[in-house]
ZAMARGU-4260 file (C-alpha; in steps of 0.2 Angstrom, whole numbers, plus 5000, padded with zeros to 4 digits):
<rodrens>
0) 4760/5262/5070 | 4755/5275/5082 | 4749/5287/5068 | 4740/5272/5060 | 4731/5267/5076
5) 4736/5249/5071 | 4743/5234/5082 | 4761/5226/5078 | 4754/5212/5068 | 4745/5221/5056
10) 4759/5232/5054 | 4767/5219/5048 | 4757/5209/5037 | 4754/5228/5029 | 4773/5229/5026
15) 4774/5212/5018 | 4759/5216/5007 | 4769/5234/5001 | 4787/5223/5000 | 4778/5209/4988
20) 4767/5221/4979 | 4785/5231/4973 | 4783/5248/4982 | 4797/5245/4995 | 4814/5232/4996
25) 4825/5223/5003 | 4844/5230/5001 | 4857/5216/4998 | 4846/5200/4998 | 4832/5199/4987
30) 4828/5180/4987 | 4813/5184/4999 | 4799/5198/4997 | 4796/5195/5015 | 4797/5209/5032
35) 4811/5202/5044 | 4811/5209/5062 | 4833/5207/5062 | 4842/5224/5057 | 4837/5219/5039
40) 4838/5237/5028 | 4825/5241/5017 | 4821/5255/5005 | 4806/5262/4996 | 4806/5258/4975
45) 4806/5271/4965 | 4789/5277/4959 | 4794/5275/4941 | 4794/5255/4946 | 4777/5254/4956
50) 4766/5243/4947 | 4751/5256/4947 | 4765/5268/4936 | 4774/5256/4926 | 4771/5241/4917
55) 4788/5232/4910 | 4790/5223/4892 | 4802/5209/4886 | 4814/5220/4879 | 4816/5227/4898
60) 4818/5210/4905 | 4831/5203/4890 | 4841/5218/4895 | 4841/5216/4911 | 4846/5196/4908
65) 4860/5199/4897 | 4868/5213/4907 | 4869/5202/4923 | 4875/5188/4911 | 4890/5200/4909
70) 4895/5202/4926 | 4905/5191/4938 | 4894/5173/4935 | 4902/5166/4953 | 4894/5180/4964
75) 4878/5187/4949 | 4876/5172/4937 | 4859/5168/4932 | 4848/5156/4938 | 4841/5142/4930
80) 4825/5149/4924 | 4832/5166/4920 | 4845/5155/4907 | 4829/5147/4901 | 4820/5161/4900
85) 4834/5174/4891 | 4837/5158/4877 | 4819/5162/4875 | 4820/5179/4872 | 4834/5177/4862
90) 4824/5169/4848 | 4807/5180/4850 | 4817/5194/4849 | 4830/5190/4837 | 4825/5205/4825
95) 4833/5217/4839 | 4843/5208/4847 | 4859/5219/4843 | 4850/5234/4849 | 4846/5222/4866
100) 4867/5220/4867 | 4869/5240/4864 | 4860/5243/4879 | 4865/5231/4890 | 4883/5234/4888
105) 4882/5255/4891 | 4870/5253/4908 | 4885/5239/4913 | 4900/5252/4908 | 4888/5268/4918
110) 4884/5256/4932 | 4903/5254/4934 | 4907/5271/4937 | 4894/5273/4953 | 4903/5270/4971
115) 4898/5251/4978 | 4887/5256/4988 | 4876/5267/4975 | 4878/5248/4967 | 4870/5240/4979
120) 4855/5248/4983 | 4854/5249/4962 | 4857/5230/4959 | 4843/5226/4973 | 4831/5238/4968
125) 4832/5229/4949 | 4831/5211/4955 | 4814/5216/4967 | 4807/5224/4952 | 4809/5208/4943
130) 4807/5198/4956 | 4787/5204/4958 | 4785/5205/4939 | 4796/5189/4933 | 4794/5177/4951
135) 4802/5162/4949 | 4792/5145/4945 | 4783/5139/4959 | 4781/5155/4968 | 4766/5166/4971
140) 4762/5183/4963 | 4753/5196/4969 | 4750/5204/4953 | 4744/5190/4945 | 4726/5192/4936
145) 4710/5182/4940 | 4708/5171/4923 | 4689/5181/4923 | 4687/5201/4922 | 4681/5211/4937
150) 4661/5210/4932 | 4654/5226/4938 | 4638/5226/4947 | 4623/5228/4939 | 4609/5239/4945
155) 4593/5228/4948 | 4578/5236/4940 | 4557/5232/4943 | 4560/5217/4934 | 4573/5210/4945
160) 4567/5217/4961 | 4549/5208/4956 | 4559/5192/4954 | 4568/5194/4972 | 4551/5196/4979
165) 4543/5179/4972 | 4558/5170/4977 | 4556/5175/4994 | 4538/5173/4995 | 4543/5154/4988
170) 4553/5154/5002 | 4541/5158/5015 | 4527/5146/5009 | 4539/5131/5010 | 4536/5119/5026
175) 4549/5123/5040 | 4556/5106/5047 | 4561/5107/5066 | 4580/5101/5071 | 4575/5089/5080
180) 4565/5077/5062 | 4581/5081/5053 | 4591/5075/5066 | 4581/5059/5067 | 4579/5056/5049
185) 4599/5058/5046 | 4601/5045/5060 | 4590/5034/5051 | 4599/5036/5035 | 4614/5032/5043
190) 4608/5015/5053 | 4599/5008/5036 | 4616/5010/5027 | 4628/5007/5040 | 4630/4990/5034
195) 4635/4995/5017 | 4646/5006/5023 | 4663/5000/5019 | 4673/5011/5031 | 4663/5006/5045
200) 4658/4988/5041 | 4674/4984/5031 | 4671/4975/5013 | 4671/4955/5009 | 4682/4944/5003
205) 4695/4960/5008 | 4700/4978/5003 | 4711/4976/4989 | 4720/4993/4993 | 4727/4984/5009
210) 4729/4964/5002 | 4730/4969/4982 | 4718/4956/4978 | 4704/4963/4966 | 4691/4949/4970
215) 4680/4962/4976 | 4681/4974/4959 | 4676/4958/4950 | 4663/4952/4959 | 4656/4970/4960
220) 4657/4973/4943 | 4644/4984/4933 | 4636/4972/4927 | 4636/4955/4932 | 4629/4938/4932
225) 4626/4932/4949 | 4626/4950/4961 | 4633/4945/4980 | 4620/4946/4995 | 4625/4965/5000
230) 4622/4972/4983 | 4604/4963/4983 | 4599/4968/4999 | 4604/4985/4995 | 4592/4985/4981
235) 4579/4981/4993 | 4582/4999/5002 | 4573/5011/4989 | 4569/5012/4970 | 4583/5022/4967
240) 4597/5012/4975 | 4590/4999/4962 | 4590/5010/4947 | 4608/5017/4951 | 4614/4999/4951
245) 4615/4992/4931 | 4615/4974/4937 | 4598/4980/4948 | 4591/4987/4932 | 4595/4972/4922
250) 4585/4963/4935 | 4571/4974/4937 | 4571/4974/4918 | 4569/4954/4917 | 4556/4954/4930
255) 4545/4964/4923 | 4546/4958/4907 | 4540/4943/4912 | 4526/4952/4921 | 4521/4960/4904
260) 4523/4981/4912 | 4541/4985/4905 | 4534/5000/4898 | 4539/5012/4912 | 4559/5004/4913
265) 4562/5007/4895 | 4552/5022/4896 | 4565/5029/4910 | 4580/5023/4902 | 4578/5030/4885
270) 4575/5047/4895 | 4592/5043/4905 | 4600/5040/4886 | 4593/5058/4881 | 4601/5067/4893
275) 4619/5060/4893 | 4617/5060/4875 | 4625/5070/4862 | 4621/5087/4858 | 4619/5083/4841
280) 4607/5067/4844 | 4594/5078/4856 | 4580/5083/4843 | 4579/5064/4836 | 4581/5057/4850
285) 4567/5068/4858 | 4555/5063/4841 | 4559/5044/4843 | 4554/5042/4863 | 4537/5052/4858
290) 4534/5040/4844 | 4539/5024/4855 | 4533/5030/4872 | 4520/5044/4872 | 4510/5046/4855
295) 4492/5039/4852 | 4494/5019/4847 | 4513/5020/4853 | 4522/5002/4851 | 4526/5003/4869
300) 4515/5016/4877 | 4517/5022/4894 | 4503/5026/4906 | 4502/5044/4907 | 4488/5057/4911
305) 4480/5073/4899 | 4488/5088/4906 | 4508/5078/4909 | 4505/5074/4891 | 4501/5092/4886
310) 4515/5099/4898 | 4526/5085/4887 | 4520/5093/4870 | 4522/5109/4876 | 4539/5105/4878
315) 4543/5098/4861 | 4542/5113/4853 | 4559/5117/4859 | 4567/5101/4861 | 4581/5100/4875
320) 4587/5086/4889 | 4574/5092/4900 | 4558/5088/4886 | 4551/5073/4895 | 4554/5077/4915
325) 4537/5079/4918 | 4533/5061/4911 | 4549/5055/4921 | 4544/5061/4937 | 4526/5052/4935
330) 4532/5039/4926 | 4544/5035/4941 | 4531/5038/4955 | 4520/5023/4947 | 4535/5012/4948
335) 4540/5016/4965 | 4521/5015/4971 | 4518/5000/4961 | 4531/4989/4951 | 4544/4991/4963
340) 4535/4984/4978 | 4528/4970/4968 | 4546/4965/4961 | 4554/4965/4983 | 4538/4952/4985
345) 4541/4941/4970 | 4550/4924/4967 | 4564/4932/4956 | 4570/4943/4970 | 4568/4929/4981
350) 4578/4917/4971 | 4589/4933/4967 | 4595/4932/4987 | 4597/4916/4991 | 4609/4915/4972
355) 4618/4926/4977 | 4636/4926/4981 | 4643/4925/4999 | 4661/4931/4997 | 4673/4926/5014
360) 4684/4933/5022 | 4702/4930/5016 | 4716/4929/5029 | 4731/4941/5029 | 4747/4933/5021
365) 4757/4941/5034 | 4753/4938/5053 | 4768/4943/5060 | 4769/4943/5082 | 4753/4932/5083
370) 4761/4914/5083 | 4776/4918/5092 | 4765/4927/5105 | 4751/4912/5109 | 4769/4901/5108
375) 4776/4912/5124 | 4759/4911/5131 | 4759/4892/5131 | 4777/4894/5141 | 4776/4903/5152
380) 4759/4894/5156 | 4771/4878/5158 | 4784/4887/5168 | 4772/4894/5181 | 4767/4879/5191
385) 4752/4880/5202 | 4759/4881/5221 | 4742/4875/5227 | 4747/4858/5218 | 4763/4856/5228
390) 4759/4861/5244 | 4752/4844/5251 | 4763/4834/5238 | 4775/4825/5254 | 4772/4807/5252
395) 4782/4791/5256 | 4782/4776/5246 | 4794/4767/5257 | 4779/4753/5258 | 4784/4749/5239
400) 4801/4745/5243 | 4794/4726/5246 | 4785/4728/5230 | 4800/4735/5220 | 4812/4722/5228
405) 4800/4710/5219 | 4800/4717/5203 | 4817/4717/5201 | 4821/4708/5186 | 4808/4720/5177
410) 4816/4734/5182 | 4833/4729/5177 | 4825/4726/5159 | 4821/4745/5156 | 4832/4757/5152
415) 4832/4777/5157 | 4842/4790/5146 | 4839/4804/5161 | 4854/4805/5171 | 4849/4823/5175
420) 4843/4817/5194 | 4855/4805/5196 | 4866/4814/5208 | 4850/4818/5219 | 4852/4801/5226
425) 4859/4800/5243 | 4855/4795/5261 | 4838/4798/5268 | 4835/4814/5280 | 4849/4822/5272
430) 4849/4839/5264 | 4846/4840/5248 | 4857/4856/5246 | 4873/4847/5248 | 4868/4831/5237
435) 4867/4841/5222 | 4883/4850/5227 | 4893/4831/5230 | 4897/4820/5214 | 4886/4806/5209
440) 4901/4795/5212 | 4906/4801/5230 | 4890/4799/5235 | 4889/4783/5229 | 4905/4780/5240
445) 4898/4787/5255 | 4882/4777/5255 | 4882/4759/5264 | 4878/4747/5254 | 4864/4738/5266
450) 4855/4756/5267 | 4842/4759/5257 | 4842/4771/5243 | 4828/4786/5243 | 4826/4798/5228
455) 4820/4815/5237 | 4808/4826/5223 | 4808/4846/5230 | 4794/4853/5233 | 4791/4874/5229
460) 4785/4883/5243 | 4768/4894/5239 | 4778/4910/5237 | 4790/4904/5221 | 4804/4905/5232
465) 4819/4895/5235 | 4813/4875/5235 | 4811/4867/5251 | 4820/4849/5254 | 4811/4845/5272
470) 4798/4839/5264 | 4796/4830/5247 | 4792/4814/5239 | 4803/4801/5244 | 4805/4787/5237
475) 4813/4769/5243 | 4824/4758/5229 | 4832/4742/5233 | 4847/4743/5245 | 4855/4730/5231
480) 4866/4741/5220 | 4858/4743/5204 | 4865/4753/5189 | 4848/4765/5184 | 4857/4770/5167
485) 4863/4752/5161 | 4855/4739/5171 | 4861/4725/5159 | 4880/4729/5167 | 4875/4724/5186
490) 4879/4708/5193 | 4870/4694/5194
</rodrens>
């Protein structure tokens, strides 16, 4: 490192690059060609084994196979792809196979007679080698070739210095455009398409990757009979948002028909089939959309002007995809300049848009949490009682005792299935507290029967504390004893 003038990391990386390229390795395990920083011990490979001296055959490597076949398959068997790969050999080299055997058995009986240690560093210095020149499946090798050669550079000439020189004078003559216009025109792109933008917008009826309904595939079809609103408006947008829709071109196609100037759209869709065409199919193909299109008395004759046709002829002496661009390109400006405004103005597009389909959005089947939630909401709304209700509630209704004394024989006709308040009946004035704690029947015991009976309602203070029994609603029954939960039992 000091000698190299070079930090610790990039001695490192530089040891890994030598270690998988073959010209160093590791003793004892060989699974990884790669630099540990833990005691590992490492060795340089011989020079008869570096990639740039020595390039190794199938003979080599089925010797090598076989002879670590032979030894103990516990602690050296083979791996899966080395079975696979010496079953293979075994039947490309079957012609010399016994030679293969010969040789693996004499370097197993001279590899025998070397200390373990001399082993060792042999065993590990054969796995690397094959290890970088046989890797396992899945792994990277460094010595793997490019699928295309090395192309050496060619030296550029007048000719091709000429040809730099008018590409750079193009370059020059070309109108610069400021940051700040293509920052403004990108942000109008992206606010006239926002709506159709189905990660920002969303899509309608729903997105079939989330509900697995493929209503929105079928309405959005290639071609279709009745388009939904969003793939009309879009249409609307630019001529060739129409053209790269087949349902718009159908459309487009119909109108113009009926406007008698469907020249241009047949015109433009033969030179569409052209170039996706066959190979085979160009040259005819080229000789019938000149016979239709552009030659004098043509069936369907397309407006063109004297030096596109003579670019176009020029062209048809070598017959390619690319014969009628020239025609294309003018052919297209006429159509954006002139049929295509006329065809956003017109009935049909009109009656195009408001026929079209207005897909809604389908609900989830699965809304788990939301019902439960509004159901706690509604609750707790019921168990939190406004105090400001109850704080000016004490009223006494003793004046109704008359009135209720009166009524009597109504009363006893209705029956109440509460008995949950029951044992809040007691004498007036006293606590509540130790009503509740007595028995309905004691205090039934303790009460006189010429006293009149009072039913006390709590009232909660303003804090949502403890309820307070000073004050309350009181209420005056009938000093006559009357049973509340069976009054057909009382006497007479």
């Amino acid at each position: 490192m000091e000698r190299l003038n070079i930090e610790e990391l990039e001695a490192v990386h530089l040891a890994n690059l030598l270690c998988q390229h073959g010209y160093f390795f590791p003793v004892g395990d060989t699974r990884s060609l790669a630099i540990r920083d833990d005691g590992s011990l490492y060795r340089f490979q011989a020079p008869y084994f570096w990639p740039s001296h020595h390039q190794p055959d199938n003979t080599d490597y089925a010797i090598y196979l076989l002879k670590k076949s032979m030894k103990n398959k516990q602690k050296h068997g083979l791996e899966d792809y080395e079975q696979e790969a010496l079953a293979r050999l075994k039947k490309l080299l079957c012609h010399k196979w016994d030679f293969i055997q010969l040789q693996a058995e004499e370097q197993a009986n001279l590899a025998k007679d070397k200390k373990k240690g001399d082993r060792l560093v042999l065993e590990s210095q054969e796995k690397s080698y094959w290890r970088v020149h046989r890797p396992p499946p899945g792994t990277v090798s460094c010595l793997e070739k490019t699928p295309l050669a090395n192309r050496k550079v060619k030296k550029k000439g007048i000719n091709d210095l000429k040809r730099e020189k008018a590409l750079l004078l193009e370059s020059l003559n070309r109108p610069k455009v400021k940051t700040c216009q293509i920052v403004e025109s990108l942000l109008n792109h992206c606010q006239e398409y926002i709506e159709f933008d189905a990660f920002v917008v969303g899509v309608l009826p729903s997105n079939p990757w989330i509900t697995e309904d493929t209503t929105l595939w079928t309405l959005n079809n290639r071609e279709v009979e009745v388009p939904t609103e969003q793939r009309v408006k879009l249409w609307a947008i630019s001529l060739e948002d129409l053209l790269n829709d087949p349902t718009g071109i159908k459309e487009f196609e119909r109108y113009l028909r009926s406007e008698y100037s469907h020249e241009n759209i047949l015109f433009w869709k033969a030179v569409q089939s052209l170039r996706r065409g066959g190979k085979s199919d160009i040259e005819k193909k080229v000789h019938d959309i000149y016979n239709e299109f552009l030659a004098p008395n043509a069936p369907c004759e397309v407006n063109l002007d004297s030096s596109t046709i003579e670019t176009v002829q020029e062209a048809m002496k070598k017959p390619s995809r690319y014969t009628f661009d020239a025609a294309l390109l003018h052919v297209y400006s006429l159509m954006e300049k002139d049929t295509y405004p006329r065809f956003l103005r017109s009935a049909h597009y009109r009656d195009l848009l408001l026929n079209s389909l207005h897909p809604a959005q389908k609900k989830k089947f699965f809304n788990f949490g939301a019902g439960m939630k509004k159901r706690m909401a509604c609750s707790g709304a019921k168990r939190r009682p406004n105090p400001s209700h109850l704080s000016g509630s004490s009223v006494d209704l003793t004046h109704m005792s008359h009135s209720l004394e009166m009524e009597e024989p109504s009363m006893s006709s209705r029956h109440s299935h509460s008995t949950s308040d029951l044992h809040d009946l007691g004498i007036p004035g006293e606590n509540l507290a130790s009503s509740r704690l007595s028995s309905p029947s004691s205090s039934r015991d303790n009460v006189p029967e010429d006293s009149p009976r009072t039913l006390q309602v709590p009232r909660l203070s303003p804090g949502g504390g403890e309820p307070e029994t000073t004050l309350g609603v009181s209420l005056t029954v009938p000093s006559r004893p009357v049973s509340v939960v069976a009054p057909w039992d009382t006497e007479g």
